[in-house]
Backbone as CSV, one residue per row, in Angstrom:
resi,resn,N_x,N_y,N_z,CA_x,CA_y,CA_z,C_x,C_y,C_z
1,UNK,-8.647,31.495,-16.551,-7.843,30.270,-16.495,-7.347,29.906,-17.888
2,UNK,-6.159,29.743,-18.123,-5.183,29.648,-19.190,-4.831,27.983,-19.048
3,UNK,-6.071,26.648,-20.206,-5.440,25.355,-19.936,-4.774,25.079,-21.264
4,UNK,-4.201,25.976,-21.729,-3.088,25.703,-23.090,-1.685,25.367,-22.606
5,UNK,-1.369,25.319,-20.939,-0.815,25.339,-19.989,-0.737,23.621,-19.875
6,UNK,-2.058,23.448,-19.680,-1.814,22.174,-18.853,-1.965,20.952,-20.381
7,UNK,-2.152,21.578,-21.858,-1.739,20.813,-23.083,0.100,20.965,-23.118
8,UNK,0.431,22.356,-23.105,2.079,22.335,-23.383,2.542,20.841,-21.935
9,UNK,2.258,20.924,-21.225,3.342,19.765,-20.111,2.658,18.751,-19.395
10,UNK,1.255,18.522,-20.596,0.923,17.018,-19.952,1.399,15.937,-19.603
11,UNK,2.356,16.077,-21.166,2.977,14.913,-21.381,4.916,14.665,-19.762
12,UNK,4.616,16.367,-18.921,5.515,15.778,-17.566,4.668,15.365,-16.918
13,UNK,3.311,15.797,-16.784,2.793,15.355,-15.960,2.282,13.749,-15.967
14,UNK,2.541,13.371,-17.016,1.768,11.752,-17.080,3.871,11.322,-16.773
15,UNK,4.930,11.893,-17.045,5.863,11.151,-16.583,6.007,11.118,-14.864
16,UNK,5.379,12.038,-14.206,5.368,12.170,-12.843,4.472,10.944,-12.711
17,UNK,3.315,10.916,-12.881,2.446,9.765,-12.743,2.954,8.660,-12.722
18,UNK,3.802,8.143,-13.909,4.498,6.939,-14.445,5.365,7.015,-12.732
19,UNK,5.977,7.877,-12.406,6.816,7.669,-10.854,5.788,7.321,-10.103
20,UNK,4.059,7.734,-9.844,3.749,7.355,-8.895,2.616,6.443,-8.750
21,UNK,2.934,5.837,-9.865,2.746,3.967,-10.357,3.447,3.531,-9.879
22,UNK,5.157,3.367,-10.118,6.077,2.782,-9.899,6.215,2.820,-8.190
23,UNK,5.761,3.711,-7.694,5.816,3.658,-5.790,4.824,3.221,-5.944
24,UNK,3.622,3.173,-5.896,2.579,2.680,-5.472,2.584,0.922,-5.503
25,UNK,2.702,0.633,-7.033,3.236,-1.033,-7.483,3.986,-1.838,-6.628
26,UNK,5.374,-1.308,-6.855,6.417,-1.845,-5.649,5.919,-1.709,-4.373
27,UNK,5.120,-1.356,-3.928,5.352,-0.941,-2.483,4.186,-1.752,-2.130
28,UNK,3.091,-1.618,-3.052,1.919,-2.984,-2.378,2.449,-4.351,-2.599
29,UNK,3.575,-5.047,-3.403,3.565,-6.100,-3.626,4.648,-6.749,-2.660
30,UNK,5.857,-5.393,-2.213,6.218,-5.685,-0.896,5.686,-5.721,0.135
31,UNK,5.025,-4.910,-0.071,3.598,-4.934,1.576,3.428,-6.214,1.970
32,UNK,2.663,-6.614,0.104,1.866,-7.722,0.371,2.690,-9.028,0.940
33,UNK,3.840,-8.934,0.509,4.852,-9.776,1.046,4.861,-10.216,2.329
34,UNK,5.300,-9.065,2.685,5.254,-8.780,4.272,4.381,-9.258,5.367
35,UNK,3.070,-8.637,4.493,2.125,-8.363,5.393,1.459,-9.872,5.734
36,UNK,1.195,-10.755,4.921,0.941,-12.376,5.010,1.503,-12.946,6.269
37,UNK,2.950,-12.970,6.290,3.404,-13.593,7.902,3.007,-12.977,9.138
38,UNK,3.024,-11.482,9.209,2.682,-10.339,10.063,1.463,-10.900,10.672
39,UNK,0.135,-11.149,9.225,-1.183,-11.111,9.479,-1.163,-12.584,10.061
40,UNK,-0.828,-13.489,9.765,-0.206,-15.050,10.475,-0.007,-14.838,12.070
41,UNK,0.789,-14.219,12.054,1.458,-14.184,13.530,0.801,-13.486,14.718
42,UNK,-0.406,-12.344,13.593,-0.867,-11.728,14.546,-2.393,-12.727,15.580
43,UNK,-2.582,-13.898,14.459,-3.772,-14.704,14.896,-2.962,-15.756,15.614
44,UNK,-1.956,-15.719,15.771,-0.968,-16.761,16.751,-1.588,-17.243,18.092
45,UNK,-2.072,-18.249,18.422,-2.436,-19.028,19.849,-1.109,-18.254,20.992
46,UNK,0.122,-17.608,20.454,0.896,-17.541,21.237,0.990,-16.119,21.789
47,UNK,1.449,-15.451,23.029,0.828,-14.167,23.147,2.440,-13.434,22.830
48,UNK,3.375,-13.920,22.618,4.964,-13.106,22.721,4.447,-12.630,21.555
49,UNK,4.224,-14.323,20.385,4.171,-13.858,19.007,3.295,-12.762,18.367
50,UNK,2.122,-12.983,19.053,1.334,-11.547,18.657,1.557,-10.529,19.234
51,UNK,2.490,-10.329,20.160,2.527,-9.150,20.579,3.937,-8.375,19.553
52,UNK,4.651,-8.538,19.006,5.474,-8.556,17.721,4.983,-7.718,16.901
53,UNK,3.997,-8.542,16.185,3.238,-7.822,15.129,2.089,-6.786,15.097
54,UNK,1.899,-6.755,16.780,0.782,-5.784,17.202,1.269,-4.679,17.675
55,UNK,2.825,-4.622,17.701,3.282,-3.253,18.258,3.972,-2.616,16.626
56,UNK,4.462,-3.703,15.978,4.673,-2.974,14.060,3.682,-2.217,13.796
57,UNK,2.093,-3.056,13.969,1.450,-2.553,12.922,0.555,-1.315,13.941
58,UNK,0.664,-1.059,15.311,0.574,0.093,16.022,1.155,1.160,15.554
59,UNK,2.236,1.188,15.883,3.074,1.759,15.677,3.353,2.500,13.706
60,UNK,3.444,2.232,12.680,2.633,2.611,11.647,1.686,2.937,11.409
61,UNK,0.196,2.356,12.037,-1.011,2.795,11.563,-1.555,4.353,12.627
62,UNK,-0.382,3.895,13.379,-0.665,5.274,13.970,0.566,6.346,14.541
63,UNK,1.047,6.193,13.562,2.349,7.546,13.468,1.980,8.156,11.733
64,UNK,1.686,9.582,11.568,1.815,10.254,10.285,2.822,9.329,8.888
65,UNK,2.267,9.060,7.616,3.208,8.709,6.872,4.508,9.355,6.680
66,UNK,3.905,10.735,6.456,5.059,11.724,6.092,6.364,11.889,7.424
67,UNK,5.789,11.636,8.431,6.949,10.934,9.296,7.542,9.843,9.223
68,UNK,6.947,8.814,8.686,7.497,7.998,8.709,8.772,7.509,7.302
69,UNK,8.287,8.827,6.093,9.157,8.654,5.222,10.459,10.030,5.476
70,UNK,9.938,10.805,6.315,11.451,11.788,7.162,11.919,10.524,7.604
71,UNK,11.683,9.970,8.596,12.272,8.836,9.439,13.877,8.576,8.752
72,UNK,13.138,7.882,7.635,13.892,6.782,6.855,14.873,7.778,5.781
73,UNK,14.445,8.796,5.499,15.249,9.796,4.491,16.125,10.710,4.839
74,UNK,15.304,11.173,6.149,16.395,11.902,7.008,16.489,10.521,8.169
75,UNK,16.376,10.212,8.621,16.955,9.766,9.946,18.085,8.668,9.611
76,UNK,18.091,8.079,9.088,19.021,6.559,8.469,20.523,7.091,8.779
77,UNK,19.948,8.565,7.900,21.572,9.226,7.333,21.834,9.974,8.596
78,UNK,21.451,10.276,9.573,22.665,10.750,10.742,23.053,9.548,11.359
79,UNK,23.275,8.240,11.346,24.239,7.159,11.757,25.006,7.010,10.976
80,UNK,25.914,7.205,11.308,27.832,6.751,10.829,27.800,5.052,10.365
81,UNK,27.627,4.164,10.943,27.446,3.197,10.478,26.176,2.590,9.164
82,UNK,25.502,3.338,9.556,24.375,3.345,7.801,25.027,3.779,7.094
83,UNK,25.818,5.047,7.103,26.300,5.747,5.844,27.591,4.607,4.915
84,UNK,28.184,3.981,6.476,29.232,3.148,6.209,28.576,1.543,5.579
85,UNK,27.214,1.593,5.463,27.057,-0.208,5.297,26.868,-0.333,3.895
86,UNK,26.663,-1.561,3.449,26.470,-1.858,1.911,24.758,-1.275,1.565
87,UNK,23.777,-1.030,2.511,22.739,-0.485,2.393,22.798,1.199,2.120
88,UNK,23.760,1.805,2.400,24.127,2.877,2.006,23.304,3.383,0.372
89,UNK,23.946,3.250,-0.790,23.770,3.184,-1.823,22.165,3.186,-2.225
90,UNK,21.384,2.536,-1.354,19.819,2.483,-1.918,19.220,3.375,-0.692
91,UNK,19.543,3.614,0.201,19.445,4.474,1.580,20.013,6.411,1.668
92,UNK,20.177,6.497,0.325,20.393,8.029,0.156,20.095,8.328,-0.917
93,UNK,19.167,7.188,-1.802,18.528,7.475,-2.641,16.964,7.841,-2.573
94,UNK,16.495,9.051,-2.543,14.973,9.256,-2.237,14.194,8.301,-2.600
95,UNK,13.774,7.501,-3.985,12.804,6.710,-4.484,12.868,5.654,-3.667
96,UNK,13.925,5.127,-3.441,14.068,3.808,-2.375,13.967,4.138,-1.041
97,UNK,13.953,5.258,-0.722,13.728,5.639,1.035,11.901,5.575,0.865
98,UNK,11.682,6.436,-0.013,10.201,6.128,-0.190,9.598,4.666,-0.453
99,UNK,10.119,4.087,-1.259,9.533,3.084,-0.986,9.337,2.156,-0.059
100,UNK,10.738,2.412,0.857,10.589,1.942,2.170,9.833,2.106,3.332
101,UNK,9.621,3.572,3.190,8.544,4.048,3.910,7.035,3.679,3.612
102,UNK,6.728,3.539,2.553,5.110,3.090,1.716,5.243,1.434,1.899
103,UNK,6.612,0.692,1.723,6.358,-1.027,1.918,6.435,-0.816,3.737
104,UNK,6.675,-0.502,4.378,6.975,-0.400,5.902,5.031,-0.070,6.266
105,UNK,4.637,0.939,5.536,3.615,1.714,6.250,2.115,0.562,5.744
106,UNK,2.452,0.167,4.307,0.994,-0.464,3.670,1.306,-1.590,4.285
107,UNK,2.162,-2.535,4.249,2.171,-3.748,4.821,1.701,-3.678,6.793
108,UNK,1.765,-3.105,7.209,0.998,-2.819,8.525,-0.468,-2.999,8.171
109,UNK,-1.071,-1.993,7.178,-2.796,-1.991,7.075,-2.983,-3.419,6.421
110,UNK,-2.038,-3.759,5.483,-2.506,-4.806,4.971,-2.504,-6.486,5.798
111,UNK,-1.808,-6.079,6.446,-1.898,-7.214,7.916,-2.750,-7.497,8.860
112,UNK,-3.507,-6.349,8.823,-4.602,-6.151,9.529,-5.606,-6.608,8.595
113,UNK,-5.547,-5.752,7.056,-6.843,-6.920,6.460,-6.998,-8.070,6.364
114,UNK,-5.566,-8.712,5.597,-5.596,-10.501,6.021,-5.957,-10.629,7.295
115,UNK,-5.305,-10.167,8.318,-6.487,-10.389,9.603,-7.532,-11.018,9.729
116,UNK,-8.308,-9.681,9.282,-9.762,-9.572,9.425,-10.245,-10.673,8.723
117,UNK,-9.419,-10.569,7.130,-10.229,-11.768,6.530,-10.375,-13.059,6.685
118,UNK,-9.056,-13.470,7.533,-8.777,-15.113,7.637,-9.653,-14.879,8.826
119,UNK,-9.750,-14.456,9.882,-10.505,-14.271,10.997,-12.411,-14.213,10.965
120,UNK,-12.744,-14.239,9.906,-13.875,-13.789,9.157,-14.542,-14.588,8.309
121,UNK,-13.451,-15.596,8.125,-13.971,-17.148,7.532,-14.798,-17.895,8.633
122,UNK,-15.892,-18.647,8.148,-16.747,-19.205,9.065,-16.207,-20.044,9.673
123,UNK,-16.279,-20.473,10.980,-15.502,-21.440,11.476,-15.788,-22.886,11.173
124,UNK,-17.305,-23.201,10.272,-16.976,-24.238,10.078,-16.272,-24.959,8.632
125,UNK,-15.991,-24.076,8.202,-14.951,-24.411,7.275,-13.799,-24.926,7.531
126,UNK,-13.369,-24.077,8.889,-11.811,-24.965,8.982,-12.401,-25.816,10.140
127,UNK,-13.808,-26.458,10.312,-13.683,-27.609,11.145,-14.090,-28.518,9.980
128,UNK,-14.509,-28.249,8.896,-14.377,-29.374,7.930,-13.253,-29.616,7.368
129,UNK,-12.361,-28.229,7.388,-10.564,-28.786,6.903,-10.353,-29.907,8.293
130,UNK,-10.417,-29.943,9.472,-9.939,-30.998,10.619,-10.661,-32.160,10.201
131,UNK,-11.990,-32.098,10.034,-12.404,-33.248,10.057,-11.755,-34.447,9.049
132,UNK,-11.382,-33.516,7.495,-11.222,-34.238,6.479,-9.648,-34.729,6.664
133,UNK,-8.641,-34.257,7.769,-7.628,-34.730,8.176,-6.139,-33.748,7.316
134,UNK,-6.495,-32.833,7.434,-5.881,-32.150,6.694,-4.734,-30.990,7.969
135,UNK,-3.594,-30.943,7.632,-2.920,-30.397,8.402,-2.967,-28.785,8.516
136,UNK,-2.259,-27.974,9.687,-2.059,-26.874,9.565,-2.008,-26.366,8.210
137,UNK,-0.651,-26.402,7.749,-0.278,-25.793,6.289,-1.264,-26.601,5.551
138,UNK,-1.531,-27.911,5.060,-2.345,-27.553,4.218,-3.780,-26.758,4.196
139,UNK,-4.397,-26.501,5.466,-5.765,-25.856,5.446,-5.038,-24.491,5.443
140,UNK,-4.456,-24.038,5.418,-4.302,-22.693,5.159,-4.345,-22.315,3.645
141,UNK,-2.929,-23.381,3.086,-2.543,-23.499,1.810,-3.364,-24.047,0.885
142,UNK,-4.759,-25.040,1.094,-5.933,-25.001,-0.046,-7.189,-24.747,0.287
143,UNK,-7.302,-23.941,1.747,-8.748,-23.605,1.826,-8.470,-22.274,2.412
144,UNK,-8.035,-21.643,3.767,-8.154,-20.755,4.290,-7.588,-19.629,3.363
145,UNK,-6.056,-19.310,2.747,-5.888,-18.432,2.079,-6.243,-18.270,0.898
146,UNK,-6.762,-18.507,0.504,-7.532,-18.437,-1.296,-8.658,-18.318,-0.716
147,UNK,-9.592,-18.903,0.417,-11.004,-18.016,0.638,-10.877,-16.542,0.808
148,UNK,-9.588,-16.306,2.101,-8.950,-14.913,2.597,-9.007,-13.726,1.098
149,UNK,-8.159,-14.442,0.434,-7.752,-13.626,-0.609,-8.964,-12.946,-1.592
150,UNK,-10.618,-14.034,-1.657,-11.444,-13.307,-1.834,-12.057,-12.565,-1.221
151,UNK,-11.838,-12.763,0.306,-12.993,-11.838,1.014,-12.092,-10.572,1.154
152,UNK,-10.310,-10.308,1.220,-9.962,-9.498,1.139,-9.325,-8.117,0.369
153,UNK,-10.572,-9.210,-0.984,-10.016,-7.945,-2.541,-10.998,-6.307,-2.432
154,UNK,-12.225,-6.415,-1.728,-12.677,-4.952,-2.061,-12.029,-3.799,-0.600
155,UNK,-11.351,-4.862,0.234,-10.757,-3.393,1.082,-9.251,-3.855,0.385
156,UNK,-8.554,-4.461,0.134,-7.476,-4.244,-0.486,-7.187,-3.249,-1.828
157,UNK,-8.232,-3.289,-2.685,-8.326,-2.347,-3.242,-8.218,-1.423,-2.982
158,UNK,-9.200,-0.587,-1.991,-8.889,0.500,-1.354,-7.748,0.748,-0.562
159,UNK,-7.220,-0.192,-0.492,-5.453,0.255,0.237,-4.734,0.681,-0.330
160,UNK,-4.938,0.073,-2.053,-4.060,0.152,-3.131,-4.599,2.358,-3.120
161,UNK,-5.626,2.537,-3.168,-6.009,3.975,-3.840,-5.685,4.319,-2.619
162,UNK,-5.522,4.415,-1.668,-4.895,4.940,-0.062,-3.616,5.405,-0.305
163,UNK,-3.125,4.589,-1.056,-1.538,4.593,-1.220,-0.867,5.190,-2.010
164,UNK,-2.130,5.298,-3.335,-1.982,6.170,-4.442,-2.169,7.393,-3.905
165,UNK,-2.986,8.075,-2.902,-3.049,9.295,-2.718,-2.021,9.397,-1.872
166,UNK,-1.346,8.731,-0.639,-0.832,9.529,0.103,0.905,9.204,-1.223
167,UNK,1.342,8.612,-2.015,2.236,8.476,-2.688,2.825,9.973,-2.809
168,UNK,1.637,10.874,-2.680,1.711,12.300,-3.050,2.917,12.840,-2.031
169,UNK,3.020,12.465,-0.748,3.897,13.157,-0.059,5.194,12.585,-0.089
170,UNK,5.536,11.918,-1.641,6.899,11.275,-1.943,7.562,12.878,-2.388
171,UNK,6.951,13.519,-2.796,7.240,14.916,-3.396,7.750,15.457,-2.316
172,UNK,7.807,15.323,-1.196,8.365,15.861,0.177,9.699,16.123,-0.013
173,UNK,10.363,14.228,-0.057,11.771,14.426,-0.212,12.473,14.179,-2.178
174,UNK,11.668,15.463,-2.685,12.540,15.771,-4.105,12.211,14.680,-5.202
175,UNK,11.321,13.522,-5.114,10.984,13.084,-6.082,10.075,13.453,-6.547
176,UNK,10.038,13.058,-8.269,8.824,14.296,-9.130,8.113,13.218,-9.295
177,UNK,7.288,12.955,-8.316,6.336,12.196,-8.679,5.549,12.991,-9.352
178,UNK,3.790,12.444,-9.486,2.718,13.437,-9.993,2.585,14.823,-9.436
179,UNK,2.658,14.552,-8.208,2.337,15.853,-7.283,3.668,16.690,-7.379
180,UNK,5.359,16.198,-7.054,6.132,16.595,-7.484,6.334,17.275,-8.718
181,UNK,6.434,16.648,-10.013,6.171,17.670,-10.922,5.031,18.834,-11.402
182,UNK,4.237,18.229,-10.854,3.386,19.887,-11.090,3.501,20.611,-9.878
183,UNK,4.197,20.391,-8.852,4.553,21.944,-8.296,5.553,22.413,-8.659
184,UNK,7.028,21.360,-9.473,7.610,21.883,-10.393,7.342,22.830,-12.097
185,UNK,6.187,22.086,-12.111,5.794,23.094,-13.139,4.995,24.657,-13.059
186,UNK,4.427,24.247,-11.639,3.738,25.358,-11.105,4.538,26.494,-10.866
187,UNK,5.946,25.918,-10.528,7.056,27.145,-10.085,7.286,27.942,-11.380
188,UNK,7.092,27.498,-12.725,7.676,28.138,-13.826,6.647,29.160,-14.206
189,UNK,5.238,28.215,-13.869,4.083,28.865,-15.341,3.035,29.603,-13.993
190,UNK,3.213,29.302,-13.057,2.707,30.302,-11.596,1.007,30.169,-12.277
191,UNK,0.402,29.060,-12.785,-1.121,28.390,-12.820,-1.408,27.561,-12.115
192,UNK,-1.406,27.414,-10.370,-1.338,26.466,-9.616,-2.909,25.786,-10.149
193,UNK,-4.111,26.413,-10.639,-5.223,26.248,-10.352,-5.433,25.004,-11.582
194,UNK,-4.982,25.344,-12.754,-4.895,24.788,-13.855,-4.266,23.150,-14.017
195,UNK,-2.852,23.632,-13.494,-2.137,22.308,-13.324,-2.379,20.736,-11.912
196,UNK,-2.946,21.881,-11.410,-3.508,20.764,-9.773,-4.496,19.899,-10.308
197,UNK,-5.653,20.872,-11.208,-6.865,20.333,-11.465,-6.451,18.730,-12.728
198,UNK,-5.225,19.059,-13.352,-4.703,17.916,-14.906,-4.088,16.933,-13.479
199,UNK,-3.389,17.606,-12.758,-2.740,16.528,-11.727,-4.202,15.801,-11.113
200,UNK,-5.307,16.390,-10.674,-6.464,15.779,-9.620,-6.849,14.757,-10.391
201,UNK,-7.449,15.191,-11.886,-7.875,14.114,-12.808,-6.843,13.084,-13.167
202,UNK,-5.785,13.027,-13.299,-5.325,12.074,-13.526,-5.078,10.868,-11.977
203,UNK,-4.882,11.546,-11.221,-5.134,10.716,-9.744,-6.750,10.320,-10.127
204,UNK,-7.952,10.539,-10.356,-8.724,9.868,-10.016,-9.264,9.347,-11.521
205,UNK,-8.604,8.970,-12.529,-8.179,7.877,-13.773,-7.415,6.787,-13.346
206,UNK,-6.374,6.857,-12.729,-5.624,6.091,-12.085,-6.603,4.977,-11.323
207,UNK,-7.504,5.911,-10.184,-8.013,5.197,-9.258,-9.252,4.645,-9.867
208,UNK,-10.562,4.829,-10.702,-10.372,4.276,-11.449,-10.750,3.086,-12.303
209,UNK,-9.057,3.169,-12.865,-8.807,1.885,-13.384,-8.296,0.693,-12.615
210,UNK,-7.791,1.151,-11.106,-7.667,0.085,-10.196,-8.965,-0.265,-9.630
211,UNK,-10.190,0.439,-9.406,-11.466,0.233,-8.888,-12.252,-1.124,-10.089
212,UNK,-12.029,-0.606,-11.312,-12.096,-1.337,-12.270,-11.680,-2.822,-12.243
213,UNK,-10.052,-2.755,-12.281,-9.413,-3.559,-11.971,-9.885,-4.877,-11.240
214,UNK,-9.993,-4.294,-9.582,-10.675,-5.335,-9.053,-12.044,-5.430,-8.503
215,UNK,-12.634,-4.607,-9.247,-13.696,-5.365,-9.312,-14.317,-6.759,-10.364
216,UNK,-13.369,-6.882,-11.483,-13.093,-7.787,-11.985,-12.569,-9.337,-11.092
217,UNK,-11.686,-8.980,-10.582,-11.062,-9.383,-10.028,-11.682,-10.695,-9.491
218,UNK,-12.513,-9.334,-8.073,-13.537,-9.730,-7.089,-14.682,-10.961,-7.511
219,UNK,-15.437,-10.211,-8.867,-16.387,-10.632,-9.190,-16.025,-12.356,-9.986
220,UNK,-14.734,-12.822,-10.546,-13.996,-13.827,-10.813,-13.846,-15.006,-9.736
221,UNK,-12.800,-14.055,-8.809,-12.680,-15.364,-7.613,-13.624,-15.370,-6.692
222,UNK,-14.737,-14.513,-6.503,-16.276,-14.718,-5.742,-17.134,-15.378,-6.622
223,UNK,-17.120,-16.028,-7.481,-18.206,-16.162,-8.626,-19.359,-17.493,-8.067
224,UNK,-18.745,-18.644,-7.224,-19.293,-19.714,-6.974,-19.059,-19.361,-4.945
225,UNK,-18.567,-18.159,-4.557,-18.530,-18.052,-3.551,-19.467,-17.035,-2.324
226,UNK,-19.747,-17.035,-1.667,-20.899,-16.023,-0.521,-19.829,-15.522,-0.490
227,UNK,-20.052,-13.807,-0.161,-18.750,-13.463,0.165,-18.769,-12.481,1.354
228,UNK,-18.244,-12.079,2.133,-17.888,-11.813,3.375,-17.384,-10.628,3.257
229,UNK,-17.985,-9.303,4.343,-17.113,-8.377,4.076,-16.209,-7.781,5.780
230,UNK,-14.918,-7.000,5.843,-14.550,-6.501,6.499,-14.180,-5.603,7.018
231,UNK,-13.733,-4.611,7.773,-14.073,-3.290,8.141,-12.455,-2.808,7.753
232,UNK,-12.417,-1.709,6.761,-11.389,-1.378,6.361,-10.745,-0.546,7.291
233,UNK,-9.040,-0.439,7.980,-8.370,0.288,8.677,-8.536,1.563,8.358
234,UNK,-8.664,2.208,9.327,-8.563,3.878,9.164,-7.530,4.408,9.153
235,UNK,-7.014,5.168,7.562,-5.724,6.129,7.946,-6.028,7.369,8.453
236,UNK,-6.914,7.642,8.442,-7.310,9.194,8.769,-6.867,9.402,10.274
């Protein structure tokens, strides 16, 4: 094994990385966007409304990612009218089809964790939000979601490193992400063994420093709190 290989083109391989930061980032904070009303609607008293958000997040958590980013990369573009709309322009661009596919796919799991977590708060908490006369929105807005948000940082975390690994099959459609460029580099210097292993370690530096991350995090906004745990979605 020849790693004088993986010193000459570290420095592509940490720019591939830098791409699959940039999907990973964007794509949880749209998730997270997303996924808040989703996870809302899915605890809805009403049965139309949950049935909405229970066939999205079906339907994602259980169709392949890598289908679901063909979908959007190839599929968009055989309609005549996509090609023709003002969405065009970010819709035949790979990085943005991917990201559409990763904010489409994480915001599903992550709907399900707010779920779990607002669902997972003791109930007499929000009968002391009623008692004290406090409305819908506000018991959500100063007690229920800021408890949520702690009980749902150690599987959110792991959504975040979920996302980081499957980010890998952005390399599918031609972006050099991490995994992308070292099979681009692999094509030149034919050391698959060498360059996978600088690509593996740097995926699990990455992960990590997000494990790191929030466990900080965790240990901050749990500090005066019991904390509650929930059963993380299966991508497998």
């Amino acid at each position: 094994m020849d790693f004088s290989v993986v010193v000459e083109y570290f420095p592509r391989l940490l720019e591939g990385a830098w791409v699959s930061i940039q999907l990973v980032m964007i794509s949880i904070v749209l998730g997270g966007v997303f996924a808040l009303p989703i996870a809302l609607a899915r605890i809805s008293p009403v049965a139309w409304i949950r049935a909405i958000p229970f066939a999205y997040i079906f339907f994602f958590r259980g169709t392949p990612l890598l289908v679901q980013i063909f979908l959007v990369y190839y599929g968009a573009s055989q309609f005549e009218v996509v090609r023709e709309s003002v969405l065009w322009p970010i819709l035949r661009e790979p990085f943005w089809c991917a990201i559409i596919a990763f904010t489409l796919n994480t915001s599903a799991y992550t709907a399900e964790i707010f779920r779990g977590a607002i669902q997972a708060i003791p109930p007499g908490e929000v009968e002391a939000c009623k008692v004290i006369g406090m409305t819908k929105t506000q018991m959500y807005r100063r007690v229920l979601l800021p408890r949520a948000f702690g009980i749902v940082l150690p599987a959110y975390g792991n959504e975040i490193i979920l996302m980081l690994k499957g980010s890998a099959l952005a390399s599918t459609i031609t972006i050099l992400d991490l995994t992308g460029m070292a099979r681009t580099i692999i094509a030149r210097t034919y050391t698959p063994m060498e360059i996978f292993l600088a690509a593996g370690a740097i995926y699990l530096v990455i992960s990590i420093v997000i494990i790191a991350i929030f466990r900080q995090i965790e240990q901050r906004q749990n500090r005066y709190l019991g904390t509650l745990s929930i059963k993380v979605p299966d991508k497998g």
